[in-house]
N, C-alpha and C positions, 0 to 999 in steps of 0.2 A: 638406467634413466631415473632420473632424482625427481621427485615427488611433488606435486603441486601445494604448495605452502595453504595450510587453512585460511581463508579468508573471511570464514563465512561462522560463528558460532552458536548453539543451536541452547539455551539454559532454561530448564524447567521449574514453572513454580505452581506447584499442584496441577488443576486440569486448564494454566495458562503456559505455550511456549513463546521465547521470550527469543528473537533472533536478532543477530548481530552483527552488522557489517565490522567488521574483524579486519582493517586498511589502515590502523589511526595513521603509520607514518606519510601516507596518501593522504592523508585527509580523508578515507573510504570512498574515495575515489572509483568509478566504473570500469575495470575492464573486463576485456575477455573471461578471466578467472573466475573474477570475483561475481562477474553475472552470471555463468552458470554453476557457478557454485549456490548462490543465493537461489536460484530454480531449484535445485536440485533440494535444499535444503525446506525452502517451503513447500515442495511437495510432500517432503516426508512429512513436514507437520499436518499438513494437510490431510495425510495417511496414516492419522495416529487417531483412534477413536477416544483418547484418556486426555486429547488436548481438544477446549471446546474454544478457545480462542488465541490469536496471536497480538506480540507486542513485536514491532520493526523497530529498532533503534541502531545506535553508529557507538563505533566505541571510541575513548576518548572526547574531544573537547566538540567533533564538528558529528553532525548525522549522515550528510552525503555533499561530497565537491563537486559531483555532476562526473562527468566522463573523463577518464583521465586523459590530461595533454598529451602523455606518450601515444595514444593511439592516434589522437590530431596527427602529431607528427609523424609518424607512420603512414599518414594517409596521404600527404602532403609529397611523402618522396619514394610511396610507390608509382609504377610506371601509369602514364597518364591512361593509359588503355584498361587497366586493373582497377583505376579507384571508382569508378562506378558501379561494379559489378560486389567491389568489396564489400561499397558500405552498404550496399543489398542487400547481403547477406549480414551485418551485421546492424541492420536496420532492422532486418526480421526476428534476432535473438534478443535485442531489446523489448520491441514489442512481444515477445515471448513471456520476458518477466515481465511487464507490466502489465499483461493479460494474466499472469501464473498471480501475482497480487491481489488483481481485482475481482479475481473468478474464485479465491478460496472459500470451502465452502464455509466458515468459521467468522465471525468479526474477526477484523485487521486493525489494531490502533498501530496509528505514527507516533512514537517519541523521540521527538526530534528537542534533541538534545542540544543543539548547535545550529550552526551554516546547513540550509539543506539548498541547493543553489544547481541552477539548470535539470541537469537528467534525477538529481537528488531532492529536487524542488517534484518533481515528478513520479519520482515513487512517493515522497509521503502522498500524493494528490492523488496516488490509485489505492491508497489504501481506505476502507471505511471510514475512519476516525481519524483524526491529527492530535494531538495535546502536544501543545508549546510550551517547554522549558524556558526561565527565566532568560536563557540567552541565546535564546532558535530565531533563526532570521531567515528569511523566506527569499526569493528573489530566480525571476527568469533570466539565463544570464546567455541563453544563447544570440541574439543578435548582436552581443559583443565579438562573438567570434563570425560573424554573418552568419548564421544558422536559422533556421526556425526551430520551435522547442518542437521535438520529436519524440519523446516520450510517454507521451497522451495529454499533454499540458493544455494543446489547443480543442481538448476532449471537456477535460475534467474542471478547469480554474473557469471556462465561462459557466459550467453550471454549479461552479461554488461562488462566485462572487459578479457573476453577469457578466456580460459580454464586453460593456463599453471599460469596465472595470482591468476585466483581461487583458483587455488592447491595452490599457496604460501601464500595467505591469508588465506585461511583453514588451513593448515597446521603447520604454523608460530604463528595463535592464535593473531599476531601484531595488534597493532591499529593505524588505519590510519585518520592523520587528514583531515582536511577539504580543504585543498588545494589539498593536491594529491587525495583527493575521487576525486575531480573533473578531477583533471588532467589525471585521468588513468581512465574517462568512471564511476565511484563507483557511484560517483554524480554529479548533471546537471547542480547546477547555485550554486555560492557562495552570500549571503546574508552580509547585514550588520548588526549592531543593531536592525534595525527591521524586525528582520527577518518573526514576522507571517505575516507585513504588507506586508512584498516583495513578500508570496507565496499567501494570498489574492488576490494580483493584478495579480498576474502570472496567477494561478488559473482562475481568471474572465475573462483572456483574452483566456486562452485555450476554455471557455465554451463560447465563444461569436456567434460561429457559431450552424448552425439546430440541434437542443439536439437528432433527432434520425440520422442522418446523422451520427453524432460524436459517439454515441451508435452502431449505426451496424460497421461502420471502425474500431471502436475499438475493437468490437469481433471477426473482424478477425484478426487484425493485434498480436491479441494477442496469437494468434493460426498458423501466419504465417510460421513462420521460420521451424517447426515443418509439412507443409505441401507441397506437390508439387505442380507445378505452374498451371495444371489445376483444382484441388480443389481450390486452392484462388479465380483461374477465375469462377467457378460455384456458391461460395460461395457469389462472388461479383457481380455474375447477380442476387442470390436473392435479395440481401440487395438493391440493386438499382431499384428494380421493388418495391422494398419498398417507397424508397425515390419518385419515381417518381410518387406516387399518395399522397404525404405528402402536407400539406398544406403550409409546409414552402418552398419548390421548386416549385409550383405553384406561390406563394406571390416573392419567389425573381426570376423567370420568367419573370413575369407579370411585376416588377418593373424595368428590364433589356430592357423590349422591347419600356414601354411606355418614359423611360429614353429616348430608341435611337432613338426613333420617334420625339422626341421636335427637 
């Protein structure tokens, strides 16, 4: 049995990894493969205590084409009794990555390099951070195909750029370039040429501080908005009964006190 073609490539730059939708002749296009290959891969980073942040990007000229058409059509001319139950199950392993994205315990930046459009427009929107490249174009493209965006799009884009804004970009199907991503909230920092080095460094400098500090803040804050302010406050006396037996708020105590004693 012949071997599942890498799709997914995993390149390290000191304690930032650097993952790679590895599809270019697809356009990194979504299937089967390549999305549990992409699980599978950010778990490991995720399992690696020497990596304190990630950078998502697409190789060649686009970031992500959304779901590949071949699976449309597979859907379209399986038996009418199967496609419900199919896309079930492959509505759940979507939701799988874009919950394995948004739940890393690490900053996540998007370098979106190109086209990130429908399901691709979706994973940058569950990642922490976005930095748009000079030629990243943003764009909800499922009601072209009659879809709703199902990838957490009607999760994530109204609390990055509000609701009546979402509606117009859902709706509209338009593509937005990389100036207005930013300017209207879509996306965080504009890039130049070099764009994986500028989200490298971004990356490096988000993960600079206590790697579980920054892991428990971020599992609530990812949870915040969606909660009332006394579950934030409960939620935040555990995490802090955490931190304050952690060896790295012991070491930057201990380096604060003997500081103010010289």
């Amino acid at each position: 049995m012949a071997e599942t073609p890498s799709m997914v490539e995993i390149k390290k730059h000191d304690r930032v990894a650097v993952v790679v939708l590895n599809r270019p002749e697809k356009r990194n296009a979504i299937n089967d493969d390549l999305r549990n290959q992409l699980i599978g891969a950010l778990n490991t980073v995720n399992g690696e205590d020497k990596v304190r942040a990630v950078v998502l990007t697409g190789a060649g000229s686009v970031f992500c084409a959304g779901g590949d058409i071949s699976g449309m059509r597979a859907r379209l001319e399986a038996p009418r009794g199967e496609i419900g139950f199919n896309g079930w199950k492959r509505q759940k392993q979507t939701h799988r990555l874009i919950n394995t994205i948004y739940n890393i315990d690490k900053p996540v930046v998007a370098a979106v390099n190109g086209a990130a459009s429908g399901l691709g427009c979706d994973i940058a929107l569950a990642c922490d951070f976005i930095m748009a490249g000079p030629h990243a174009t943003f764009s909800m493209t499922y009601l072209r195909r009659g879809l709703i965006p199902d990838g957490g799009g009607l999760y994530f884009l109204p609390r990055r750029v509000g609701p009546v804004r979402a509606k117009e970009l859902i709706f509209s199907t338009r593509s937005v370039a990389a100036d207005e991503a930013v300017a209207i909230g879509l996306a965080d920092r504009l890039a130049g040429d070099g764009l994986l080095d500028d989200a490298v460094a971004w990356a490096d400098k988000l993960a600079a501080g206590p790697q579980a500090a920054i892991a428990l803040a971020k599992s609530i804050l990812n949870r915040s908005v969606d909660l009332p302010l006394e579950t934030v406050f409960a939620l935040g006396s555990e995490a802090q009964s955490i931190c304050y037996a952690s060896d790295e708020h012991h070491d930057a105590v201990n380096a604060f006190l003997n500081k103010s004693t010289k």
